[in-house]
C-alpha positions as CSV (number, residue, x, y, z in Angstrom):
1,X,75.4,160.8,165.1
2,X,78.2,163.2,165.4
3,X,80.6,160.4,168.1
4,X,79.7,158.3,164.4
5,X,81.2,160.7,162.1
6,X,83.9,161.4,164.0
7,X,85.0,157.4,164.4
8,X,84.3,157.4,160.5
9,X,86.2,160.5,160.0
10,X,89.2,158.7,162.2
11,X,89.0,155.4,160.4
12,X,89.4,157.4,157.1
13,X,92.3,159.5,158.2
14,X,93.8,156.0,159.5
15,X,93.3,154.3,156.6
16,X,95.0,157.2,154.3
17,X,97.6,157.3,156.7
18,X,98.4,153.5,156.6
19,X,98.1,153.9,152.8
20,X,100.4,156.6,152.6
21,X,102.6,154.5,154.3
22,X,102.4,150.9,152.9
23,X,104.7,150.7,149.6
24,X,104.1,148.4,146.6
25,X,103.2,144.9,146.7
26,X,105.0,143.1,144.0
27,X,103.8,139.9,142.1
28,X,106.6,137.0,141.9
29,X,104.6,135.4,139.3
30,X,105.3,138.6,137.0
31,X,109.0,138.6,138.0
32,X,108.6,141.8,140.0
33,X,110.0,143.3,141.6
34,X,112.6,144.2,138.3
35,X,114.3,146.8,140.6
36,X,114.6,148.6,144.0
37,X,116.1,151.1,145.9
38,X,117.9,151.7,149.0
39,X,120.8,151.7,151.4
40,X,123.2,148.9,150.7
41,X,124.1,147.2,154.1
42,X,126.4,144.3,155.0
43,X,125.0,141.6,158.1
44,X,126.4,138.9,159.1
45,X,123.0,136.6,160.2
46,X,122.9,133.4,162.7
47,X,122.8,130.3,160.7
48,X,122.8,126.6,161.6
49,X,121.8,125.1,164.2
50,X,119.9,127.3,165.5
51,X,119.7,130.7,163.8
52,X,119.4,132.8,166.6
53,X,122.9,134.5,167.2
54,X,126.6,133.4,166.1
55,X,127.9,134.1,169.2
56,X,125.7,131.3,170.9
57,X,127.3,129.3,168.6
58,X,125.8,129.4,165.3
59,X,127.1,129.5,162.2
60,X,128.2,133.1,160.9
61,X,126.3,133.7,156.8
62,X,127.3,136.8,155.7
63,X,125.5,139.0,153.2
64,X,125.0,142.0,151.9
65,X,121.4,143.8,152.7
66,X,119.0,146.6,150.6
67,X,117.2,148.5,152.9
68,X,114.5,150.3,151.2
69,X,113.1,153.7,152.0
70,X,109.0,152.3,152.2
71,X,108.0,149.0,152.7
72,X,106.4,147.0,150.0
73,X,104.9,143.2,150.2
74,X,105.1,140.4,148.2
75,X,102.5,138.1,146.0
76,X,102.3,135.5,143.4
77,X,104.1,132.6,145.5
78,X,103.1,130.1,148.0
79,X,105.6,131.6,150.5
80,X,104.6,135.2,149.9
81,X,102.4,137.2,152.0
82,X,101.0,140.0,151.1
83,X,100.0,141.0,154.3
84,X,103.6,141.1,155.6
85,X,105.9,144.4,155.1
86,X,108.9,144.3,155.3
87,X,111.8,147.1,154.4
88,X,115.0,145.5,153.7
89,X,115.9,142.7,150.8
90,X,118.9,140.0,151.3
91,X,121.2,140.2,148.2
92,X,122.9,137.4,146.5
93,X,126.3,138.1,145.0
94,X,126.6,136.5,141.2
95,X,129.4,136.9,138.4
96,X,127.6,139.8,137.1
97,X,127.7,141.8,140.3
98,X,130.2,139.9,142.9
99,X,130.6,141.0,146.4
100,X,133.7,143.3,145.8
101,X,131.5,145.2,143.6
102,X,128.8,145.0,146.6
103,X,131.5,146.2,148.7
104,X,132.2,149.7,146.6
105,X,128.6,150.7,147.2
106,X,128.7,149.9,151.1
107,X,126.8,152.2,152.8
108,X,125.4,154.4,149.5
109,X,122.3,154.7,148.2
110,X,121.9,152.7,145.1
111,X,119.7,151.3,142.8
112,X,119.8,147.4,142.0
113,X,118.2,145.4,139.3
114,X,118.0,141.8,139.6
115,X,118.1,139.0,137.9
116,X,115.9,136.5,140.0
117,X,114.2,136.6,143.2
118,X,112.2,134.6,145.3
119,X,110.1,134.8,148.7
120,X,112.1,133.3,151.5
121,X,111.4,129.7,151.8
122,X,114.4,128.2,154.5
123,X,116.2,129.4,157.3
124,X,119.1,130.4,155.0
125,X,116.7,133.0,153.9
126,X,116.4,136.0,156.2
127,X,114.8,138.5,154.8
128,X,111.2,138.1,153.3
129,X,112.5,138.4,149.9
130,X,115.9,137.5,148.3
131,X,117.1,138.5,145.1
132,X,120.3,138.2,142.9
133,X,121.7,141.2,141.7
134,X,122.3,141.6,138.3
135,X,123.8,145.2,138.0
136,X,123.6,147.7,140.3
137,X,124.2,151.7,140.2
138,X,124.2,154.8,143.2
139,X,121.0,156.9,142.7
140,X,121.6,160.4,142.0
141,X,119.6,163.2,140.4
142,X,119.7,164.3,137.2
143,X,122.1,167.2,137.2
144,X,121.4,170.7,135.9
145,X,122.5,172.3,133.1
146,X,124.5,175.2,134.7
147,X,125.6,172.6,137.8
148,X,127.6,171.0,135.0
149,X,129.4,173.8,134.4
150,X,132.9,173.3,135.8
151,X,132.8,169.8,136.7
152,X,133.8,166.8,134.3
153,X,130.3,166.1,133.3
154,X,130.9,168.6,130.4
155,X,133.9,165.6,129.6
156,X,130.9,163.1,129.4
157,X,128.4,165.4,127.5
158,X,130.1,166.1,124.5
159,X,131.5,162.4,124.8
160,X,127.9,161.0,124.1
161,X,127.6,164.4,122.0
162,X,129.8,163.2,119.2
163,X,128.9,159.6,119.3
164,X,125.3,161.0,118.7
165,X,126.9,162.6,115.1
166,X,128.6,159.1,114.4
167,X,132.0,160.9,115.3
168,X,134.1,158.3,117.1
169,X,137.3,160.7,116.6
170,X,135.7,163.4,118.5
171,X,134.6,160.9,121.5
172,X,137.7,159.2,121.9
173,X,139.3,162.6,122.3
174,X,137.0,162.6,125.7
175,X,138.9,159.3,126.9
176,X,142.4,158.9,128.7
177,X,145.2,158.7,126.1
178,X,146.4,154.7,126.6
179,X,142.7,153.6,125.5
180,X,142.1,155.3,122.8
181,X,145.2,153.0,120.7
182,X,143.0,150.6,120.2
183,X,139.5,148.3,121.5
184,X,136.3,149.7,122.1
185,X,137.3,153.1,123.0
186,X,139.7,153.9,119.8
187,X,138.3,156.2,117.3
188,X,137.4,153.9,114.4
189,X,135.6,151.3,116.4
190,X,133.2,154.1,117.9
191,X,132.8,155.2,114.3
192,X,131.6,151.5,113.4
193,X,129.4,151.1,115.8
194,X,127.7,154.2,117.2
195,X,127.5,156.0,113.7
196,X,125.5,152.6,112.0
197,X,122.8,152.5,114.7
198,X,119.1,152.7,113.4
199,X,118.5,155.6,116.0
200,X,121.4,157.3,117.0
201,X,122.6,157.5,120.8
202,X,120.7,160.2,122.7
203,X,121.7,161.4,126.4
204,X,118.8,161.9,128.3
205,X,121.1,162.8,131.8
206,X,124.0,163.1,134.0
207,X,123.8,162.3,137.2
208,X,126.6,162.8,139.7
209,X,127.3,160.6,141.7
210,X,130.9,161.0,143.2
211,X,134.0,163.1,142.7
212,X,135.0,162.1,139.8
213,X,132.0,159.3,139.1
214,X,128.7,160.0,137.1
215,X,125.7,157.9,135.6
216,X,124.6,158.8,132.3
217,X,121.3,157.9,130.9
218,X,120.9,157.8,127.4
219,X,118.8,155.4,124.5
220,X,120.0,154.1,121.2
221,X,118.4,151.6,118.7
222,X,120.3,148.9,116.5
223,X,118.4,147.1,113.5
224,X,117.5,144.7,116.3
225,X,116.9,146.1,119.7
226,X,116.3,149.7,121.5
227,X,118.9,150.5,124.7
228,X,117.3,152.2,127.2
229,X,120.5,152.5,129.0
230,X,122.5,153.8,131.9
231,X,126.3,153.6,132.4
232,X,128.8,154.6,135.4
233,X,131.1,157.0,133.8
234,X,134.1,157.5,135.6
235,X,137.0,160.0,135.0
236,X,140.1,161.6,136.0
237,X,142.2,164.8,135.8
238,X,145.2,164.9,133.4
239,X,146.8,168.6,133.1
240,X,144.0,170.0,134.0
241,X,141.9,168.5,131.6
242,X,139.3,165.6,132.9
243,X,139.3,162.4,131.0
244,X,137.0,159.5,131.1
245,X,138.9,156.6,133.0
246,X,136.2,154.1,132.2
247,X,132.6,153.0,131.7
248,X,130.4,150.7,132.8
249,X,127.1,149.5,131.4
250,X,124.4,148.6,133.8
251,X,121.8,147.5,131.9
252,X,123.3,145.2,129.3
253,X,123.9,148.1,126.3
C-alpha cells in the first residue's frame, strides 16, 4: 500500500512538473498563435538536396528565428502535432516588417505579431511552425513613475498628455523642430485628429526599451474603431532638452 502511494505520489509530482513545463498549444484553425515572444535569432539552415548541412553541399536558406522562453504545440492542421514541442518559430520577412527591420532586433528580446502562420509542411520549412511577421516590438516592462524621472519618457508622457486634451500645439512642442512644419506631426493636424476622436487617447505605459527608445501603450476610439495600441517612441537630445525623433505604430493605429 504505502510502495502504491508513493508511485502515485511520484506520478503526480511528474505530471505537475511536465505541466509546469509544457507551454500552450495553439489552434491553427483559430489563427493562433496572434503573437509570441522571445529571442530573435538569425540561422542560416541546409536546403536542397539534401538538407542536412551547406557545407556538404547544400543550398544555404537563410532566416531569421524566434526562440521562445516555454515551449508550446500546435493544433488545428493536418500537419500539426500537438504532441510535438518545440521552442523556436522560423520567421518570414514581408513589406510590413522586412529583414533590415529583423536585423535591428538581432539578438533582443521582442515581441512579434503575425500576420499568417502555418505548421511546417516541406523541407523549406524548418521549424514546426512558420509565421510571417506583421509588426514586431522589444519587450520591456512597464516603467515606474519615479524611474521616469530624469529620462526622456517624461518627453513622451506629456506628448500623449496633451494629445489626450485635443492639444496638438502642446504635443508637437514634444517633437524635433524640422517635423513639426508640417505632416502628421505639425500642430494643427494633431488638433484634427486626436482632439475629434470618440474616446480620447489614453496612455496606459512606458516602457523602455533602449537609450533613447521607448514603447508606449495607450487606447483611443474613432466613430468607427477602438486602438488598442502600442508604438516605438524614439527620441534624441537637443540642448539639453529630449525630443521625440520618431514614432512607429505596431499594431496598425
Amino acid at each position: 500500500m504505502k510502495l502504491g502511494l508513493a508511485l502515485a505520489a511520484a506520478a503526480t509530482g511528474l505530471f505537475a512538473a511536465e505541466a509546469a513545463w509544457a507551454g500552450p498549444c495553439y489552434d491553427l484553425a483559430k489563427g493562433q498563435p496572434r503573437e509570441l515572444t522571445g529571442t530573435l535569432d538569425y540561422v542560416v539552415y541546409p536546403g536542397p538536396p539534401n538538407y542536412e548541412d551547406v557545407r556538404a553541399g547544400d543550398t544555404p536558406e537563410p532566416s531569421y528565428v524566434l526562440r521562445l522562453t516555454r515551449p508550446i504545440c500546435l493544433t488545428g492542421d493536418e500537419f500539426a502535432n500537438e504532441d510535438q514541442t518545440f521552442s523556436a518559430v522560423q520567421l518570414v520577412a514581408t513589406q510590413a516588417v522586412p529583414g533590415q527591420t529583423l536585423k535591428a532586433y538581432l539578438h533582443r528580446q521582442v515581441t512579434v505579431v503575425f500576420g499568417d502562420r502555418m505548421a511546417a509542411t516541406t523541407g523549406h520549412h524548418h521549424e514546426p511552425l512558420v509565421a510571417w511577421a506583421a509588426s514586431v516590438a522589444p519587450t520591456a516592462r512597464p516603467m515606474e513613475f519615479t524611474e521616469e524621472y530624469g529620462t526622456a519618457a517624461t518627453t513622451v508622457r506629456a506628448f500623449y498628455a496633451a494629445l489626450s486634451d485635443g492639444q496638438g500645439a502642446a504635443a508637437a512642442a514634444m517633437v524635433v523642430p524640422e517635423k513639426r512644419a508640417g505632416g502628421p506631426f505639425s500642430a494643427a493636424e494633431l488638433t484634427r485628429f486626436y482632439g475629434g476622436l470618440k474616446e480620447p487617447i489614453r496612455l496606459v505605459d512606458i516602457a523602455q526599451s533602449g537609450p533613447a527608445e521607448f514603447v508606449a501603450h495607450y487606447r483611443y476610439a474613432t466613430g468607427k474603431r477602438v486602438c488598442d495600441g502600442r508604438a516605438v517612441v524614439r527620441t534624441v537630445s537637443r540642448d539639453g532638452r529630449n525630443l521625440i525623433q520618431s514614432i512607429r505604430a505596431l499594431d496598425g493605429c
